[in-house]
C-alpha positions as CSV (number, residue, x, y, z in Angstrom):
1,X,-76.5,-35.5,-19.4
2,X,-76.3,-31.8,-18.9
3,X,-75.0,-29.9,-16.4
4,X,-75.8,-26.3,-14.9
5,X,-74.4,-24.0,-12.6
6,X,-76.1,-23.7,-9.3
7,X,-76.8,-22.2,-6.2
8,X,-78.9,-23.7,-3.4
9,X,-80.0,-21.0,-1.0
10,X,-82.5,-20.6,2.0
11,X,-84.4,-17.2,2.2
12,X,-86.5,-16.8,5.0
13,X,-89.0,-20.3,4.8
14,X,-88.3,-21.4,1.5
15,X,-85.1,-22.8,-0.5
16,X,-84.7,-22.5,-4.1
17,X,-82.3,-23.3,-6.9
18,X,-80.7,-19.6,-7.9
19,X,-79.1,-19.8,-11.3
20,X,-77.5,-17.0,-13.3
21,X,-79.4,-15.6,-16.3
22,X,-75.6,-16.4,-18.4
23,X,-75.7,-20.2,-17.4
24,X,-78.7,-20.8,-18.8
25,X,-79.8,-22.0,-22.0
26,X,-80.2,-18.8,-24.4
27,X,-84.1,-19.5,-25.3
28,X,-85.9,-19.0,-22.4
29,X,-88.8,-21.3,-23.4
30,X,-86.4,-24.1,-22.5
31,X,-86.5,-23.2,-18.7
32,X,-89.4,-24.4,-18.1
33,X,-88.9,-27.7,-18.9
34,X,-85.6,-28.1,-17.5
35,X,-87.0,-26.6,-13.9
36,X,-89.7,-29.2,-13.9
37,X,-86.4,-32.2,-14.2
38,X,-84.1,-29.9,-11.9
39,X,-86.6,-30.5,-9.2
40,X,-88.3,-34.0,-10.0
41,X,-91.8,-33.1,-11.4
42,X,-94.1,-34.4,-11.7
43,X,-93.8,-36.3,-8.8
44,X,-95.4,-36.2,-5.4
45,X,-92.0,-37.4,-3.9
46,X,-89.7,-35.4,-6.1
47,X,-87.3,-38.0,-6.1
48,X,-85.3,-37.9,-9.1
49,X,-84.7,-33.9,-8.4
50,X,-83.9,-31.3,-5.7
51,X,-87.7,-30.6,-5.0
52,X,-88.6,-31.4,-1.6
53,X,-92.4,-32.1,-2.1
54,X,-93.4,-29.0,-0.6
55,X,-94.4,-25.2,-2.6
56,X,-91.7,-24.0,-0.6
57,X,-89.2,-25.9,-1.4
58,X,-89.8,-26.0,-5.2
59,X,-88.8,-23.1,-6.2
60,X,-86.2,-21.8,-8.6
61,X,-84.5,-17.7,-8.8
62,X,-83.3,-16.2,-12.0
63,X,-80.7,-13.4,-11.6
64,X,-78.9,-11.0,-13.9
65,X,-77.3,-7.9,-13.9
66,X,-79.6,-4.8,-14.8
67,X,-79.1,-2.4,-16.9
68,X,-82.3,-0.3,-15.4
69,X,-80.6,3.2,-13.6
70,X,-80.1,2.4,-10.1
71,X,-81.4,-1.3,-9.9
72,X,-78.6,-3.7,-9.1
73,X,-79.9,-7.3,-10.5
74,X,-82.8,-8.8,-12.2
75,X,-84.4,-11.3,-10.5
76,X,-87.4,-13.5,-12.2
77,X,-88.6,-16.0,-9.8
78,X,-90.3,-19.5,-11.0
79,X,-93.0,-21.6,-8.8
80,X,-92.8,-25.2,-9.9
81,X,-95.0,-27.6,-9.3
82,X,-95.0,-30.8,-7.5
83,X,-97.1,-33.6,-8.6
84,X,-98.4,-31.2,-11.3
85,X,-96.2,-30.6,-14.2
86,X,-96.6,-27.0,-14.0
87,X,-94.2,-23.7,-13.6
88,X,-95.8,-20.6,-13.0
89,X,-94.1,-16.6,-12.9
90,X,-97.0,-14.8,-12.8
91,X,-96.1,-13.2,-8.9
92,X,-93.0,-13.2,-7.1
93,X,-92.2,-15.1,-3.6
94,X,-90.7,-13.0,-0.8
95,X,-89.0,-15.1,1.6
96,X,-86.5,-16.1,-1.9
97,X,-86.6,-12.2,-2.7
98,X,-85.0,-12.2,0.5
99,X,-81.8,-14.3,-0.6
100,X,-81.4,-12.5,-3.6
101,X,-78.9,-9.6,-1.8
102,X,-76.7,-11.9,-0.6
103,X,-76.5,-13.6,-3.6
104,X,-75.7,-10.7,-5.7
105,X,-72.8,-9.9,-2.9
106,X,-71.5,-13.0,-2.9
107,X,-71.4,-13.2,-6.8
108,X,-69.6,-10.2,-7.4
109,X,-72.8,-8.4,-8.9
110,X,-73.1,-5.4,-6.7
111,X,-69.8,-2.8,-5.1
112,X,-70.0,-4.3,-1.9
113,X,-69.5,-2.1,0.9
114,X,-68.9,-3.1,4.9
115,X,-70.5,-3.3,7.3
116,X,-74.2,-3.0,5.2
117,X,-74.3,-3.2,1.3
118,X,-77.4,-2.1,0.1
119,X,-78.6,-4.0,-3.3
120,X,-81.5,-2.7,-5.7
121,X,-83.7,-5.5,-7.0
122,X,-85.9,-5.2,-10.1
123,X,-88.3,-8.2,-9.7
124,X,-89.5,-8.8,-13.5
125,X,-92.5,-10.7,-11.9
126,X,-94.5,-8.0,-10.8
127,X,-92.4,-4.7,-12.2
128,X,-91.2,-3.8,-9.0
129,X,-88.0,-2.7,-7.2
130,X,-86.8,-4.2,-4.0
131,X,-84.0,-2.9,-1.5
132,X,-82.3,-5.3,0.5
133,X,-79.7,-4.4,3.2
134,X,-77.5,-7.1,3.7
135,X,-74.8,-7.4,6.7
136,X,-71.6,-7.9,5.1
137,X,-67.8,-9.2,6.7
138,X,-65.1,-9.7,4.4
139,X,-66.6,-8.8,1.0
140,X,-69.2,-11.6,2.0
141,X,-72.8,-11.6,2.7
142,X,-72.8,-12.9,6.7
143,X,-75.4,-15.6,7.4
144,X,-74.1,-15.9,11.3
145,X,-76.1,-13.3,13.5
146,X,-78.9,-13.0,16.6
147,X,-81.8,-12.2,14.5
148,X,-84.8,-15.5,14.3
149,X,-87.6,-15.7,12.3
150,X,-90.4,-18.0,12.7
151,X,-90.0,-21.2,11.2
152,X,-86.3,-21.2,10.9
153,X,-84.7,-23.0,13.8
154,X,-81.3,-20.9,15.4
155,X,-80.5,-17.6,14.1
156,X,-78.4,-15.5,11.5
157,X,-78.1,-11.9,10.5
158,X,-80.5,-9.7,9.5
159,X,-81.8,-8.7,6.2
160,X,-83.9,-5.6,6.3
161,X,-85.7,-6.0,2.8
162,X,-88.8,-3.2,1.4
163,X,-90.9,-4.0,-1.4
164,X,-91.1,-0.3,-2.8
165,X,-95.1,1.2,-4.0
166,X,-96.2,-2.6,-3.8
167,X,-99.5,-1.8,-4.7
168,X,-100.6,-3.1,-8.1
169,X,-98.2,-6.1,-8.5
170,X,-99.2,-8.1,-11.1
171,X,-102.3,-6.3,-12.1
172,X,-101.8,-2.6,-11.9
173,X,-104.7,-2.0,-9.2
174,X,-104.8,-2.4,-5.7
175,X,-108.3,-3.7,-6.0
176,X,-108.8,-5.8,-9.2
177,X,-112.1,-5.8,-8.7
178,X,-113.0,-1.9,-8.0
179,X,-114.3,-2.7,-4.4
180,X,-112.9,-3.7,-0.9
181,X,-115.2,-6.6,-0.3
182,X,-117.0,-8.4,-2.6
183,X,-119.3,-11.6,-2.9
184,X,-118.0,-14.8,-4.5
185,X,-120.3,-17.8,-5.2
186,X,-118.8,-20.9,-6.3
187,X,-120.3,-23.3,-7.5
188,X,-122.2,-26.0,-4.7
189,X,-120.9,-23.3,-1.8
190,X,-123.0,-21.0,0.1
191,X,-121.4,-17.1,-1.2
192,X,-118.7,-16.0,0.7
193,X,-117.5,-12.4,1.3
194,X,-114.0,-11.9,0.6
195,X,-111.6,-8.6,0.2
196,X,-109.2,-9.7,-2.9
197,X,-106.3,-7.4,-3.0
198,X,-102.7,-6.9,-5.1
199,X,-100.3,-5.6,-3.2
200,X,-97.0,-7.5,-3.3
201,X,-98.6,-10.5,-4.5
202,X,-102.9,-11.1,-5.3
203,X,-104.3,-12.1,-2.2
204,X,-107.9,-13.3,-1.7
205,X,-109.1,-13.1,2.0
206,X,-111.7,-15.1,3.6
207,X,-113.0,-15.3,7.0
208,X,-112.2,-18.0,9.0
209,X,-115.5,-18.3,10.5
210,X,-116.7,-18.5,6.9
211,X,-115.4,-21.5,6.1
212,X,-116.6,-23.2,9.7
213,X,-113.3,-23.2,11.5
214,X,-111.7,-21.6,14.3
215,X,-108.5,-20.1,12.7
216,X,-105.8,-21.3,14.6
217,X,-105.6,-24.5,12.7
218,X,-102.2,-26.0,11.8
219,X,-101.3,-28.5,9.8
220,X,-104.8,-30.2,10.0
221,X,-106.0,-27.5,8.3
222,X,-104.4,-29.0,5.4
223,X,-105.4,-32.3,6.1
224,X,-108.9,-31.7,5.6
225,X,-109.8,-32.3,2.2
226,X,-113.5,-31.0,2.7
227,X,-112.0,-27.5,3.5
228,X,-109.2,-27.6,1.2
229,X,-112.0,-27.9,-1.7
230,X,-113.6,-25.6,-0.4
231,X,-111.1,-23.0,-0.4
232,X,-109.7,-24.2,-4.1
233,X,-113.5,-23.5,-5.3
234,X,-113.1,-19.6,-4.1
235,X,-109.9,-19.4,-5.2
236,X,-110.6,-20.4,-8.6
237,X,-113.7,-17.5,-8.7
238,X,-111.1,-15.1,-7.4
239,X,-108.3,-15.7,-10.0
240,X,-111.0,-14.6,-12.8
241,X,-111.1,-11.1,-11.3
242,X,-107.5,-10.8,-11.2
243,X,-107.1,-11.9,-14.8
244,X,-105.7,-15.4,-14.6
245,X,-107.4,-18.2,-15.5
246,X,-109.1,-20.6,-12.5
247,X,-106.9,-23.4,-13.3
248,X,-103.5,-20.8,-12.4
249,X,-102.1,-22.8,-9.2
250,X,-99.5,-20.4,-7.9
251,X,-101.8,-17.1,-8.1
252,X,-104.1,-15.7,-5.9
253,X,-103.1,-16.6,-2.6
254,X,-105.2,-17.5,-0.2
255,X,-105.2,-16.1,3.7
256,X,-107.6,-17.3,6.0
257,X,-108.2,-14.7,8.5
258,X,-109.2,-14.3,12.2
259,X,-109.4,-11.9,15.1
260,X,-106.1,-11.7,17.6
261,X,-106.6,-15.4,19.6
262,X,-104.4,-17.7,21.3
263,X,-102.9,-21.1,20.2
264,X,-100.0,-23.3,20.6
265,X,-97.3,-22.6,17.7
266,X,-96.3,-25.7,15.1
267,X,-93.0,-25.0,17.7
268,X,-94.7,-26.0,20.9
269,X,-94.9,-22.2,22.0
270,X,-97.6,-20.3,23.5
271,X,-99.0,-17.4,21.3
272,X,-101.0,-15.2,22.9
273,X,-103.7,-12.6,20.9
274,X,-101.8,-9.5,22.9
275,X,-99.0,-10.5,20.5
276,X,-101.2,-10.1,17.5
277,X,-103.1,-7.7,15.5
278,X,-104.3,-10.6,12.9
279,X,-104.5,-14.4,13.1
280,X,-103.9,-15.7,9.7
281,X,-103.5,-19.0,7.8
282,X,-102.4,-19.1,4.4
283,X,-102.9,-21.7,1.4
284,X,-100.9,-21.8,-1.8
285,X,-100.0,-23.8,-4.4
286,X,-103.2,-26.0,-3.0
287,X,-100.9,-26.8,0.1
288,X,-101.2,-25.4,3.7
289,X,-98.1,-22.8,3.9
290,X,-96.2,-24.0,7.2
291,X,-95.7,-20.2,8.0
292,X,-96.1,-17.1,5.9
293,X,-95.1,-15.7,2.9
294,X,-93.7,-12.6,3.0
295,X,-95.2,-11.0,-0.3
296,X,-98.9,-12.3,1.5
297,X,-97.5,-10.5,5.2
298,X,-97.1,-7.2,2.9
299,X,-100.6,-7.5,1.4
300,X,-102.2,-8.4,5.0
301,X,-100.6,-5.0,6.5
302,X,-102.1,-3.2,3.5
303,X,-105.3,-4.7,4.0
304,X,-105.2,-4.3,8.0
305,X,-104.7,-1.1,7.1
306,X,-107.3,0.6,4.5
307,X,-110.8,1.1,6.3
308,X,-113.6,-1.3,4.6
309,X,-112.1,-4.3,3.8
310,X,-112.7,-7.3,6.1
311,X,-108.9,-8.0,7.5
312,X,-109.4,-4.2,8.8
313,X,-112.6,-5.2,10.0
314,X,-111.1,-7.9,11.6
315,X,-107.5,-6.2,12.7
316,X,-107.1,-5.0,16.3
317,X,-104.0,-2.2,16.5
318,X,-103.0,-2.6,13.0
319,X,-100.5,0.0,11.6
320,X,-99.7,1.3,15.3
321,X,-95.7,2.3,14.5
322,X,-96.0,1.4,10.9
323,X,-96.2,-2.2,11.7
324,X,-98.7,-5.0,11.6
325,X,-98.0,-8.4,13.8
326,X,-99.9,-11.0,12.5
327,X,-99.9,-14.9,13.9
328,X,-99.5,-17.5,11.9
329,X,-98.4,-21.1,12.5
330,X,-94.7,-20.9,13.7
331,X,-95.1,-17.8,15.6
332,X,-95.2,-13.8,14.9
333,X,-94.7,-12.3,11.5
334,X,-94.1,-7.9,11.6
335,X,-94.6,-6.6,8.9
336,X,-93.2,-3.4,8.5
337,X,-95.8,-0.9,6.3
338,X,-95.8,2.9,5.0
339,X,-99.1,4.1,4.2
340,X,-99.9,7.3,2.6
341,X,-103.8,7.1,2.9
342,X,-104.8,4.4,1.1
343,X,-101.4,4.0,-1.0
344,X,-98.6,1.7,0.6
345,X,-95.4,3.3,0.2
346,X,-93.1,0.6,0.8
347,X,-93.6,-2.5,2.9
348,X,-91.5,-5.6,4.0
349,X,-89.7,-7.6,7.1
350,X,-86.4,-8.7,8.2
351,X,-85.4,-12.0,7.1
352,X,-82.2,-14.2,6.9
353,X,-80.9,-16.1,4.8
354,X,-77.8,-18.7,3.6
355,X,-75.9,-20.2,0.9
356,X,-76.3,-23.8,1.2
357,X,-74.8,-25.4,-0.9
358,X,-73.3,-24.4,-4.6
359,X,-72.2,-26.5,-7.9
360,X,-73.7,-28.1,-10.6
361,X,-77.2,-29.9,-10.8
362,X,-77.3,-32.2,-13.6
363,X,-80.4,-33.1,-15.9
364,X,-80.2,-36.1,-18.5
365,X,-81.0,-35.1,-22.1
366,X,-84.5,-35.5,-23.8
């Protein structure tokens, strides 16, 4: 039996397991394997790990100190699979990049300074830096506050987090593909017009109407296998323009997209299209996403915002005050964005987040 330090945190939707670079075992081609029996996979139930059988949930945060000028930590971030034994690093998840300021104050990694400490975050996923302001009270990062956030019951304090000149993530062009829209045909579907874009994380878009449905689906939307396959058969043509093979789970995302319209929230509310510039509904890992990643919100404002791609076609107000609102299941996502034409200077949300729980998860020896 071995044992490792560890950190349990929320950020924003998801949880994950944040370790320190140092605790870790020196060759990091033993991490992956030793994520997969951290959190239980393969397993549908994750029951013999800290996996809680959904994508965002399963998730695990590497952090170091940098050595880059001006960056604070180094922060990998690791997808694991559920039922699949799979971990995947090729993009970077935005509601954990949201937890990583707080960590790093609460660690003793950055100067912290009262009442805001401002951390610099090189994510080694994608090559990009992140700035987090996180409320601090008495040298430690504060979790109580007013600020809520869709899909998080209660409230906590703010964390105002930018993902800096997100464009080009993971493969260095906005557009992978040269153009704004394109036509994918996978095989035994009718084609399908889609914008795929890499801004914060790759993102292919697809009209809801495309895909038969009205686009303020919740959790049925995962239920139905039909549609499910559906959307895993474009997703699979998408990943070959972005460079990763069809079979990559984690990468592209998918966000299902539809004009402003009303619905009742997975909390019972009201949301009404006034509120809204874009209904969305995203899948990833092959699982309907609950609410919305962060890392896809950035790419959606982008795309809401560059003429010719369908979520602009789509968008109604987008960009008005440098922000696009977008529904999704639990409620309103803004999205903060700076564009420079067709370039996104910067782009991100508040968020909260909390330590959970901190000690040592143990793994038995192969």
């Amino acid at each position: 039996m071995r044992a490792f330090k560890t950190v349990y945190m929320r950020g924003g939707t998801s949880k994950a397991l944040f370790f320190h670079r140092k605790d870790l075992p020196e060759d990091s081609s033993q991490w992956a394997k030793l994520f997969m029996k951290v959190m239980g996979t393969p397993d549908p139930k994750q029951i013999d790990g800290m996996g809680g059988t959904y994508p965002v949930t399963s998730k695990v945060a590497v952090i170091a100190p940098s050595e880059r000028e001006g960056i604070d930590v180094d922060y990998t971030f690791y997808q694991i699979g559920i039922d699949v034994p799979v971990v995947e690093s090729q993009a970077n998840c935005g509601n954990i990049s949201s937890a990583v300021g707080p960590f790093a104050v609460d660690e003793g990694l950055v100067t912290v300074t009262e009442p805001v400490t401002v951390v610099r975050i090189w994510n080694t996923n994608t090559g990009k830096v992140i700035e987090e302001h996180v409320r601090v009270k008495d040298k430690k990062a504060m979790t109580s506050g007013s600020q809520s956030i869709p899909g998080v019951p209660g409230t906590g304090a703010p964390i105002d987090m930018y993902f800096e000149q997100p464009g080009g993530a993971v493969t260095g062009r906005m557009f992978p593909s040269g153009h704004k829209q394109d036509v994918l045909q996978a095989p035994g579907y009718d084609p399908v017009t889609v914008t795929m874009i890499d801004c914060s994380n790759p993102v292919v878009f697809i009209r809801a109407m495309d895909l038969g449905i009205q686009g303020t689906e919740l959790s049925e939307l995962g239920e139905n296998k039909k549609l499910m396959a559906h959307v895993e058969a474009i997703r699979r043509e998408a990943a070959v323009f972005f460079g990763f093979a069809p079979e990559t789970l984690s990468v592209p995302k998918v966000s299902v997209i539809s004009p402003p319209q009303e619905y009742v929230s997975s909390e019972g509310r009201i949301v009404t299209e006034q509120e809204m510039d874009l209904c969305a509904r995203v899948i990833t890992v092959g699982k309907f996403h609950k609410t919305h990643p962060i890392t896809v919100g950035v790419a959606t404002a982008a795309a809401a915002c560059i003429p010719g791609t369908i979520v602009q076609e789509l968008a109604v107000g987008a960009g008005r005050e440098n922000k696009v609102r977008i529904g999704q299941p639990g409620g309103i996502l803004d999205i903060r964005v700076v564009m420079d034409g067709e370039n996104v200077l910067k782009g991100g949300a508040v968020r909260t987040a909390r330590r959970i729980m901190d000690g040592y998860v143990y793994v038995e020896d192969d």
